[in-house]
N, C-alpha and C positions, 0 to 999 in steps of 0.2 A: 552225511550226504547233503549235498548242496539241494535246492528248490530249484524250480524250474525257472530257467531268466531269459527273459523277453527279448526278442530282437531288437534292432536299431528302431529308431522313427525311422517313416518312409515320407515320402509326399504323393497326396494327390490332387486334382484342382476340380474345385470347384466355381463353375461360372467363369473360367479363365483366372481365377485366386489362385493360389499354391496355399495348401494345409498338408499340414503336417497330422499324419494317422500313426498310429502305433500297431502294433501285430496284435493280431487277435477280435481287432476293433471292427465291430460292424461300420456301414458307411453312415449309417446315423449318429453314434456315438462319436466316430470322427467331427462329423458336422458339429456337434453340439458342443464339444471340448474348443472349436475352434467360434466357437459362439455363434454360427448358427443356426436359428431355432425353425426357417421354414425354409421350404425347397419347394413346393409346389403348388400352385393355385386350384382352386377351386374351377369344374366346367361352368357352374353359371355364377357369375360374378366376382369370379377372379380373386376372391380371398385364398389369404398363404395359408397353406399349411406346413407341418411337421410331423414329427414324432407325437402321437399320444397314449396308444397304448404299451410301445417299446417290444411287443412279442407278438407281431404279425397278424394280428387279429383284426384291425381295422379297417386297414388302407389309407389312413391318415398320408404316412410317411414313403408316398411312391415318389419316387425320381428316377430320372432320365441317368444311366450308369453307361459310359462307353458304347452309347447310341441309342441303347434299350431300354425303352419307354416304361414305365410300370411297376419298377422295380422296385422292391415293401425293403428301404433302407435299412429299415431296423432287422432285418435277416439278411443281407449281401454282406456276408467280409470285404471290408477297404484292403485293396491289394496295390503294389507301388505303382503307380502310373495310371489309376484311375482316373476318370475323366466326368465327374457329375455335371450335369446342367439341369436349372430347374426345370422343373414342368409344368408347362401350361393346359390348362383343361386336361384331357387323355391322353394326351402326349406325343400325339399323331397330329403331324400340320399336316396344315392344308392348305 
């Protein structure tokens, strides 16, 4: 009996990029395969962040996901046609 075999690559975009995700793939692992390491700044002084603890504990690795401010990258499945943009401070403009 055959092993379990993975769908196609899809695409999503980040920042208006096109990346390429694979199934299964959170949207931070996409990011990261596609090399890159931050998606979101900091509220006071505007340093990037990313991925750091990889399993939702943090809040390091929130982005803006198909409108949706907040969202702890490293637990969203990348599905095809997602739409990431960084996030600034909390991710609510103003």
């Amino acid at each position: 009996m055959a092993g379990a075999q993975p769908g196609p690559p899809f695409e999503i975009s980040v920042d208006g990029r096109t990346v390429i995700a694979l199934p299964g793939q959170s949207v931070a692992a996409a990011l990261w395969g596609a090399g890159i390491l931050a998606w979101r700044t900091t509220r006071r002084g505007g340093r990037p962040r990313g991925a750091f603890c990889g399993i939702g504990q943090c809040y390091d690795c929130l982005a803006t996901v198909n409108g949706r401010p907040n969202r702890r990258a490293c637990l969203v499945p990348a599905q095809p046609g997602d739409a990431i943009t960084t996030q600034r401070g909390d991710g609510h403009e103003r």
